[in-house]
N, CA, C and O atoms as a Tinker XYZ file with bonds, in Angstrom:
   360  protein
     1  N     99.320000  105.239000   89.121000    73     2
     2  CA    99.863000  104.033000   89.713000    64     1     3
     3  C     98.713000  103.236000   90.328000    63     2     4     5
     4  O     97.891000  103.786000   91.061000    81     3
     5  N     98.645000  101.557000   89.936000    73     3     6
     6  CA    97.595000  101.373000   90.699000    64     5     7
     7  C     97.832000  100.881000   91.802000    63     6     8     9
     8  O     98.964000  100.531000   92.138000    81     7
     9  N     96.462000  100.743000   92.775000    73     7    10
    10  CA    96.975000  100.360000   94.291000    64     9    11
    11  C     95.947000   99.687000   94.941000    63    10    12    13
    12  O     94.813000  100.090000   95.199000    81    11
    13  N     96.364000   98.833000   95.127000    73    11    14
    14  CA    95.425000   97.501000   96.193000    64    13    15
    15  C     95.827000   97.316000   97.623000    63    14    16    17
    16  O     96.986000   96.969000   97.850000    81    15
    17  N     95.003000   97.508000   98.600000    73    15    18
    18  CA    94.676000   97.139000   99.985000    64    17    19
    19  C     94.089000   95.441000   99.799000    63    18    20    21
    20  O     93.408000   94.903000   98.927000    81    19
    21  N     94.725000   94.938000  101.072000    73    19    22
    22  CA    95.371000   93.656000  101.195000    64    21    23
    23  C     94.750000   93.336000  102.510000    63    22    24    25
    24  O     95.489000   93.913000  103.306000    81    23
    25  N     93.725000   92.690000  103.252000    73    23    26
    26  CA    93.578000   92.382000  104.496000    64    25    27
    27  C     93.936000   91.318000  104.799000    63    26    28    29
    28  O     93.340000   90.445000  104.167000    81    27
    29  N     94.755000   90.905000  105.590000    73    27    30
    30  CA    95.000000   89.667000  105.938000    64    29    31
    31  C     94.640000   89.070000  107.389000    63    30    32    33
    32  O     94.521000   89.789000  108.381000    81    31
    33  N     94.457000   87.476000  107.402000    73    31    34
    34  CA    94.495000   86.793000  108.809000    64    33    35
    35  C     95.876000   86.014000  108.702000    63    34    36    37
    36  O     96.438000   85.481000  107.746000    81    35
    37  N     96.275000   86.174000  110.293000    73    35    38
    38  CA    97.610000   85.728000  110.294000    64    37    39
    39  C     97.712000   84.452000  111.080000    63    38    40    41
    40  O     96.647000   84.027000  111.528000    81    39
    41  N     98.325000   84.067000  111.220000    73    39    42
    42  CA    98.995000   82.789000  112.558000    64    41    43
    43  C     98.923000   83.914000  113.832000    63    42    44    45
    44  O     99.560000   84.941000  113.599000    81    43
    45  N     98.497000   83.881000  114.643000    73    43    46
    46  CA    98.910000   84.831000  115.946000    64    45    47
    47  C    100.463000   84.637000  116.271000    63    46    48    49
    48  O    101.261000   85.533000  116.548000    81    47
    49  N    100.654000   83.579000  116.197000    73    47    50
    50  CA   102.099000   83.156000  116.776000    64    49    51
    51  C    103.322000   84.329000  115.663000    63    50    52    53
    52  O    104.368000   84.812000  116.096000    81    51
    53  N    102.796000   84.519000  114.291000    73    51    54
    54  CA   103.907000   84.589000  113.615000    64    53    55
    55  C    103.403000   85.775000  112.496000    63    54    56    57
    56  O    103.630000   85.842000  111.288000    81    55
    57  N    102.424000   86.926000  113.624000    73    55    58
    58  CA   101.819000   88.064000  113.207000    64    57    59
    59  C    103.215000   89.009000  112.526000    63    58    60    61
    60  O    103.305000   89.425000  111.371000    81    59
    61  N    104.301000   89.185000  113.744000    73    59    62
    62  CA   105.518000   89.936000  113.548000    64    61    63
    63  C    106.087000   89.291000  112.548000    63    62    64    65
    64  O    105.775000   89.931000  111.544000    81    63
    65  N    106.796000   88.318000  112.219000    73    63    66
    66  CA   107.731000   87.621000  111.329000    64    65    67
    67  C    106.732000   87.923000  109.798000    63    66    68    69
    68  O    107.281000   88.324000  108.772000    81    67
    69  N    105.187000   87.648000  109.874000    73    67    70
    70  CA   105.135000   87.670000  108.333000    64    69    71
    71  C    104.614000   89.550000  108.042000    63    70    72    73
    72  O    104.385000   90.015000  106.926000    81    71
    73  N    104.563000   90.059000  108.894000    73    71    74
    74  CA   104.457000   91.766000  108.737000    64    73    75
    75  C    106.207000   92.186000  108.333000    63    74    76    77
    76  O    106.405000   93.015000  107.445000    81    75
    77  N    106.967000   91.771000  108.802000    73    75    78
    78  CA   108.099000   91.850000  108.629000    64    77    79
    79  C    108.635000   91.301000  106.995000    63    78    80    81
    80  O    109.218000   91.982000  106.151000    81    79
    81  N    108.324000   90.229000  106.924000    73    79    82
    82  CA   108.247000   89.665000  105.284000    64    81    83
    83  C    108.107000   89.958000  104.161000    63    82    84    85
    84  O    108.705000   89.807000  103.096000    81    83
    85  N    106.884000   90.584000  104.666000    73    83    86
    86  CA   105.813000   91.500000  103.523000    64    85    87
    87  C    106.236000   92.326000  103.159000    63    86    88    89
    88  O    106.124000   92.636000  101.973000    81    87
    89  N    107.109000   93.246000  104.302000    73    87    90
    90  CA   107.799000   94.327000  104.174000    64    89    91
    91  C    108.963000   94.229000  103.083000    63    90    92    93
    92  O    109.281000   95.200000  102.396000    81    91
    93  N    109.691000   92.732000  102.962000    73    91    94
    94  CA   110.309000   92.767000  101.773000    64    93    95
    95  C    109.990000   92.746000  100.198000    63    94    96    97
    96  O    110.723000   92.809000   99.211000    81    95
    97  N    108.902000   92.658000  100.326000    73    95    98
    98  CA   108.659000   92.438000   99.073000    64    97    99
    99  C    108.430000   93.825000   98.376000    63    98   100   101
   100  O    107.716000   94.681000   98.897000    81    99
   101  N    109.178000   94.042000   96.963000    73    99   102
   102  CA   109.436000   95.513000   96.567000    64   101   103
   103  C    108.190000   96.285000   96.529000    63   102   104   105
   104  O    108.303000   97.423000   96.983000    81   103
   105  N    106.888000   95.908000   96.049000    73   103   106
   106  CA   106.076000   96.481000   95.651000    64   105   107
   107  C    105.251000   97.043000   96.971000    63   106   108   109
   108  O    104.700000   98.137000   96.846000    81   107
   109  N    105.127000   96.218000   98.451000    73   107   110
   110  CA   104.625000   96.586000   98.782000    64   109   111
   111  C    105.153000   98.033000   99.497000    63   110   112   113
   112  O    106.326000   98.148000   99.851000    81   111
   113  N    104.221000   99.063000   99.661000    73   111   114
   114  CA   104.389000  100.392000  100.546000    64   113   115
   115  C    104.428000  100.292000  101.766000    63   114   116   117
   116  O    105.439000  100.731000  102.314000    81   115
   117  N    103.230000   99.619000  102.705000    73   115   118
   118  CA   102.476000   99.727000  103.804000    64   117   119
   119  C    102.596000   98.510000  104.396000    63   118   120   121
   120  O    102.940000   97.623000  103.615000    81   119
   121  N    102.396000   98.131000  105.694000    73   119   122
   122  CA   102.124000   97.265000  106.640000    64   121   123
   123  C    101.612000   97.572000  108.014000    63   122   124   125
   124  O    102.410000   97.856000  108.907000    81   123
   125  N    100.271000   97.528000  108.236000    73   123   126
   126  CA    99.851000   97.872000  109.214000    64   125   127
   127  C     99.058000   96.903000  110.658000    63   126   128   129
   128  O     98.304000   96.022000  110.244000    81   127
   129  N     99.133000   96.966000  111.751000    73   127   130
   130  CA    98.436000   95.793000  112.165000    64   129   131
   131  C     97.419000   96.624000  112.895000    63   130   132   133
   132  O     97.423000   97.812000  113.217000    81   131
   133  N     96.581000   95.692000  113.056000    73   131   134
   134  CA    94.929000   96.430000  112.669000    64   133   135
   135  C     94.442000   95.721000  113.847000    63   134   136   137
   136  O     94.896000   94.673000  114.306000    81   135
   137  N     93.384000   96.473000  114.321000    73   135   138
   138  CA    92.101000   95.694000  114.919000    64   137   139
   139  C     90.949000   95.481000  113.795000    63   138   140   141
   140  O     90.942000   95.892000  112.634000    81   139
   141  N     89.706000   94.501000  114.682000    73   139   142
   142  CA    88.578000   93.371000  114.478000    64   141   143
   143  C     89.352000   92.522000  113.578000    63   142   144   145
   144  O     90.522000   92.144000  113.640000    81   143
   145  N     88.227000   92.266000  112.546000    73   143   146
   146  CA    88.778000   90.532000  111.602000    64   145   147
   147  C     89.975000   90.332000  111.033000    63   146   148   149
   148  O     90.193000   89.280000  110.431000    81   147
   149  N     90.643000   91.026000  111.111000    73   147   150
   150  CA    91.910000   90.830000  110.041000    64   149   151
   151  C     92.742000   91.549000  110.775000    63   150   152   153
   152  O     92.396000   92.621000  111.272000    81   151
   153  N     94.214000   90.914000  110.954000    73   151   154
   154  CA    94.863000   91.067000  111.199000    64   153   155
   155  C     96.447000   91.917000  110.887000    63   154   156   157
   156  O     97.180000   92.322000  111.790000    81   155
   157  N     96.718000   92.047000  109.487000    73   155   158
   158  CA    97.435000   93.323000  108.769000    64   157   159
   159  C     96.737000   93.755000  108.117000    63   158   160   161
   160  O     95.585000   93.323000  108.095000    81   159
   161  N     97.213000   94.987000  107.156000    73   159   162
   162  CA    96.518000   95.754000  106.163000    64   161   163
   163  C     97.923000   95.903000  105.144000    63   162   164   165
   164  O     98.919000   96.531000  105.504000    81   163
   165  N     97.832000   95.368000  104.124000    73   163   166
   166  CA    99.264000   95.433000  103.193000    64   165   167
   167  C     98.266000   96.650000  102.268000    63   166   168   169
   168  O     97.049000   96.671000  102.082000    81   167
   169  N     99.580000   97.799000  101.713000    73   167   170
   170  CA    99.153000   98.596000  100.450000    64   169   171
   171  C    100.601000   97.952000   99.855000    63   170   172   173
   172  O    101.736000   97.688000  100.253000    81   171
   173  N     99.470000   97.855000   98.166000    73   171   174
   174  CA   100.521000   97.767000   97.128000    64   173   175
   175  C    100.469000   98.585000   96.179000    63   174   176   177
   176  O     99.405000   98.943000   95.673000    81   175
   177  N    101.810000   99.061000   95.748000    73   175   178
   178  CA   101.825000  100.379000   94.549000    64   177   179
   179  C    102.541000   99.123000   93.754000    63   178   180   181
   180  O    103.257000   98.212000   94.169000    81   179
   181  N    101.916000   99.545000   92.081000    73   179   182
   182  CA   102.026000   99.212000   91.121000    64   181   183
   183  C    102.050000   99.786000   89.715000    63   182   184   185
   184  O    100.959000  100.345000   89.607000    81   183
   185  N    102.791000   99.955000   88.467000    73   183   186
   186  CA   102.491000  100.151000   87.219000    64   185   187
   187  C    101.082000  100.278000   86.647000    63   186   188   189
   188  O    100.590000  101.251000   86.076000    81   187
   189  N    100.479000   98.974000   86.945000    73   187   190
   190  CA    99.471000   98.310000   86.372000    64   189   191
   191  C     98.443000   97.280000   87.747000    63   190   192   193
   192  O     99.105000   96.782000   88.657000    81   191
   193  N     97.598000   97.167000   87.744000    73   191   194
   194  CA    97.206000   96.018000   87.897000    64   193   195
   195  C     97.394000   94.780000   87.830000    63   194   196   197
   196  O     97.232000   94.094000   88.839000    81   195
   197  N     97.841000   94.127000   86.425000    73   195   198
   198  CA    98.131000   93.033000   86.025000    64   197   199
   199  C     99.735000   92.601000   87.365000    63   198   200   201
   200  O    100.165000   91.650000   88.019000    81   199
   201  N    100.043000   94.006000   87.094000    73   199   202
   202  CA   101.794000   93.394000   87.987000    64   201   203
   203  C    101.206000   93.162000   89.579000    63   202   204   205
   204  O    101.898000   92.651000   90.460000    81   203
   205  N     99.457000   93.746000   89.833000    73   203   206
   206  CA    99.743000   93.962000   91.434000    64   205   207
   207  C     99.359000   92.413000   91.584000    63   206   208   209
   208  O     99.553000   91.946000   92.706000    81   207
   209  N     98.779000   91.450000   90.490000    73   207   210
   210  CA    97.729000   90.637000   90.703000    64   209   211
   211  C     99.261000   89.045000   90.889000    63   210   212   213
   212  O     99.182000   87.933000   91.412000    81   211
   213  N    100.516000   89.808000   90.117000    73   211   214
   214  CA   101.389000   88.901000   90.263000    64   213   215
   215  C    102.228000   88.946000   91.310000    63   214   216   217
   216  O    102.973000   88.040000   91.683000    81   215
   217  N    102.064000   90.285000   91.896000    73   215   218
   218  CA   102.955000   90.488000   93.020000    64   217   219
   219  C    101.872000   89.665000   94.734000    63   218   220   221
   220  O    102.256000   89.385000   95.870000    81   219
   221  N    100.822000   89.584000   94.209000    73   219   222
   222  CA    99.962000   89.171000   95.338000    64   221   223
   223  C     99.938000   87.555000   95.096000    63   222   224   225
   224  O     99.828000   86.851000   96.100000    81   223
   225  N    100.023000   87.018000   93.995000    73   223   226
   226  CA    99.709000   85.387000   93.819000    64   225   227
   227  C    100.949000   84.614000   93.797000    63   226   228   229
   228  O    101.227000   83.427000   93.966000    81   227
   229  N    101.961000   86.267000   93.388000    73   227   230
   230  CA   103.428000   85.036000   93.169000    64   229   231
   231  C    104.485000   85.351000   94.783000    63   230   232   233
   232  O    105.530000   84.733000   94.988000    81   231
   233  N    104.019000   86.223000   95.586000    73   231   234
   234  CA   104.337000   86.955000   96.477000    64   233   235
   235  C    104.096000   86.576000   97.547000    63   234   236   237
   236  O    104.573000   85.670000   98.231000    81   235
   237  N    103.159000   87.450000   97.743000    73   235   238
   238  CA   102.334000   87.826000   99.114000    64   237   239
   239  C    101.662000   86.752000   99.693000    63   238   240   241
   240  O    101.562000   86.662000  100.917000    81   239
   241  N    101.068000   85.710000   98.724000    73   239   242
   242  CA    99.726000   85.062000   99.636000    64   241   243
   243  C    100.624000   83.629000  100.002000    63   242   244   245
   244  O    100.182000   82.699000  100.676000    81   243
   245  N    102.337000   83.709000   99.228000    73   243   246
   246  CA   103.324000   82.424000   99.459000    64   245   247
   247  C    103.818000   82.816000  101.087000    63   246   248   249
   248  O    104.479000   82.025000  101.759000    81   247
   249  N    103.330000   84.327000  101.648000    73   247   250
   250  CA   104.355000   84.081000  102.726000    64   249   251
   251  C    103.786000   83.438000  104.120000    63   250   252   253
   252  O    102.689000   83.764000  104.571000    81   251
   253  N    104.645000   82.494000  104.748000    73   251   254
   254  CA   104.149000   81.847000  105.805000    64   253   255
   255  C    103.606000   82.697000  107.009000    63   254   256   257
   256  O    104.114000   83.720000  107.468000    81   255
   257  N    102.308000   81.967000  107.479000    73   255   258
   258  CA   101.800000   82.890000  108.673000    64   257   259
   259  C    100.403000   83.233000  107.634000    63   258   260   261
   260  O     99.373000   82.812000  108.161000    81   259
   261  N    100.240000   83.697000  106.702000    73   259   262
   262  CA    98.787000   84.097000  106.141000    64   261   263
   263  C     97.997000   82.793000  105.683000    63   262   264   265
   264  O     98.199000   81.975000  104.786000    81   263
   265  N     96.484000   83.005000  107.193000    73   263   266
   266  CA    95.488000   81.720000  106.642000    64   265   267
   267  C     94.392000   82.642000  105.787000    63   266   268   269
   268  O     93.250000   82.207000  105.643000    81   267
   269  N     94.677000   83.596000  105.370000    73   267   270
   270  CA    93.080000   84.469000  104.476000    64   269   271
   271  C     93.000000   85.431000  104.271000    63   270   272   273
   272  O     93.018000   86.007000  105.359000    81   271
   273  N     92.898000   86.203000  103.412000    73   271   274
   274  CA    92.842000   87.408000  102.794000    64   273   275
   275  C     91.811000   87.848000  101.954000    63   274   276   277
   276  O     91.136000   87.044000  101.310000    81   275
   277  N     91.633000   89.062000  101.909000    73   275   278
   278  CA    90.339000   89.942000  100.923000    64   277   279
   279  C     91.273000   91.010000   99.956000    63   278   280   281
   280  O     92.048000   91.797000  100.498000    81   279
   281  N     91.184000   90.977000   99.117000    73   279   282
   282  CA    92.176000   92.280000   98.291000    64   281   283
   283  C     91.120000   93.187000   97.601000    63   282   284   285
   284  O     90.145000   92.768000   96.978000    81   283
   285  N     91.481000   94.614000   97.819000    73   283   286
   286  CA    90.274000   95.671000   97.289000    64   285   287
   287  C     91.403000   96.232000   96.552000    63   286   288   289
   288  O     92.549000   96.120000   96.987000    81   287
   289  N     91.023000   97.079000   95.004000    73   287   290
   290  CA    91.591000   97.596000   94.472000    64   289   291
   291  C     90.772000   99.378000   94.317000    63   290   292   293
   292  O     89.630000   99.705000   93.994000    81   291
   293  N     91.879000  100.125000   94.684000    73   291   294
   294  CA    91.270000  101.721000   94.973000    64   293   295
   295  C     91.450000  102.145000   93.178000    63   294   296   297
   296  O     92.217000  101.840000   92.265000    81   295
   297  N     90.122000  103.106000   93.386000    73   295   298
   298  CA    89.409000  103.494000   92.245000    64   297   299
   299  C     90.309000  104.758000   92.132000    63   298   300   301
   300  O     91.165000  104.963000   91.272000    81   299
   301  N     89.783000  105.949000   93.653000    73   299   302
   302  CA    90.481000  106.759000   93.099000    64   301   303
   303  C     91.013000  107.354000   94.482000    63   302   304   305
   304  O     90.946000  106.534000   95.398000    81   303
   305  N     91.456000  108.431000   94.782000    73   303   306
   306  CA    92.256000  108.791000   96.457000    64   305   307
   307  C     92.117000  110.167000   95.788000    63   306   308   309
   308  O     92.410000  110.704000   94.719000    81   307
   309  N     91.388000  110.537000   97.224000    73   307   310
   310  CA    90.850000  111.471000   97.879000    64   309   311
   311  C     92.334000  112.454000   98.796000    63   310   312   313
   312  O     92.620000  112.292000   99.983000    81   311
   313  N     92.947000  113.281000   97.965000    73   311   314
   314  CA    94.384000  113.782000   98.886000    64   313   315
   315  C     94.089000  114.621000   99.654000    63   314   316   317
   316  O     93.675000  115.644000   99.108000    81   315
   317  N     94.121000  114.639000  100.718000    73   315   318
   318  CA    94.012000  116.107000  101.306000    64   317   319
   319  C     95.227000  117.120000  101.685000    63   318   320   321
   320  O     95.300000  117.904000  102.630000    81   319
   321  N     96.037000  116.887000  100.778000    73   319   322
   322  CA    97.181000  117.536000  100.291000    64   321   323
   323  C     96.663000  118.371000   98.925000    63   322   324   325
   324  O     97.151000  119.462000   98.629000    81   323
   325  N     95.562000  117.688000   98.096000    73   323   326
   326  CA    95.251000  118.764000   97.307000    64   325   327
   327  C     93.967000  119.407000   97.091000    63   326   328   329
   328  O     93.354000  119.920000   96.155000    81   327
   329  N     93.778000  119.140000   98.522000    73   327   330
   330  CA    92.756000  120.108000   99.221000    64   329   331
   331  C     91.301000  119.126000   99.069000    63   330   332   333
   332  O     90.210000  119.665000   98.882000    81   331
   333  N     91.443000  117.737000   99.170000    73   331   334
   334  CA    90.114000  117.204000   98.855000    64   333   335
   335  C     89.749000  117.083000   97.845000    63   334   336   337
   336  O     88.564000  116.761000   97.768000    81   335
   337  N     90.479000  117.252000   96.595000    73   335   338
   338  CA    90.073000  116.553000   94.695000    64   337   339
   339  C     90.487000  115.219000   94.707000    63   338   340   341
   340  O     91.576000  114.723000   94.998000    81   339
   341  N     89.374000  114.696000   94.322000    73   339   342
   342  CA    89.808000  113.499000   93.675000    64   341   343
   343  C     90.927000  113.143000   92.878000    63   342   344   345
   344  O     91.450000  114.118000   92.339000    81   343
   345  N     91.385000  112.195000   92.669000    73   343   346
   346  CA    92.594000  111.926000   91.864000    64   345   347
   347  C     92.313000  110.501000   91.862000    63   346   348   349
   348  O     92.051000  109.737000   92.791000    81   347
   349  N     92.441000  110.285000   90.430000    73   347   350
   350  CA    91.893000  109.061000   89.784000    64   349   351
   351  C     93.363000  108.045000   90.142000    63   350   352   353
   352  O     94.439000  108.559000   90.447000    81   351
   353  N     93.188000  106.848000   90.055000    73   351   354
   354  CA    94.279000  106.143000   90.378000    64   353   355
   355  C     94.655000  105.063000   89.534000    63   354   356   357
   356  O     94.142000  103.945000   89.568000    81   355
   357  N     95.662000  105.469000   88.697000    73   355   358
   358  CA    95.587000  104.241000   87.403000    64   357   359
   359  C     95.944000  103.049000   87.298000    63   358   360
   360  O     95.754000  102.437000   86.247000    81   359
């Protein structure tokens, strides 16, 4: 499954309402609010890539309250559920 981390800057005023938002949208997993530059941390699980790149342009970056974002896409996750092996992430 692939999966992209999402940093966002928010409106201060309307940090809660668009963490809350985000939360609707199916794909995403995660919503976290963070300290230094950025203000949430969205994870998205996906099929593919191609779907995370539509779920972020047709989605995520429409919801009100986000002035800026960085999106990283994870290579591979490190479980420590299976004891520290890599596991590739498709």
């Amino acid at each position: 499954m692939a999966t992209a981390i999402i940093l966002l800057k928010i409106d201060p005023k309307k940090i809660t309402g668009t963490a809350e938002r985000l939360l609707e949208i199916p794909a995403v997993t995660d919503v976290y609010s963070i300290s230094g530059r950025y203000d949430l941390l969205v994870i998205i699980k996906c099929e593919s890539n191609d779907m995370i790149e539509c779920v972020i342009t047709d989605h995520l970056l429409k919801t009100e309250g986000i002035t800026n974002s960085e999106t990283m896409f994870a290579f591979r996750s490190y479980d420590k559920r299976e004891g520290g092996r890599a596991i590739d992430v498709d």
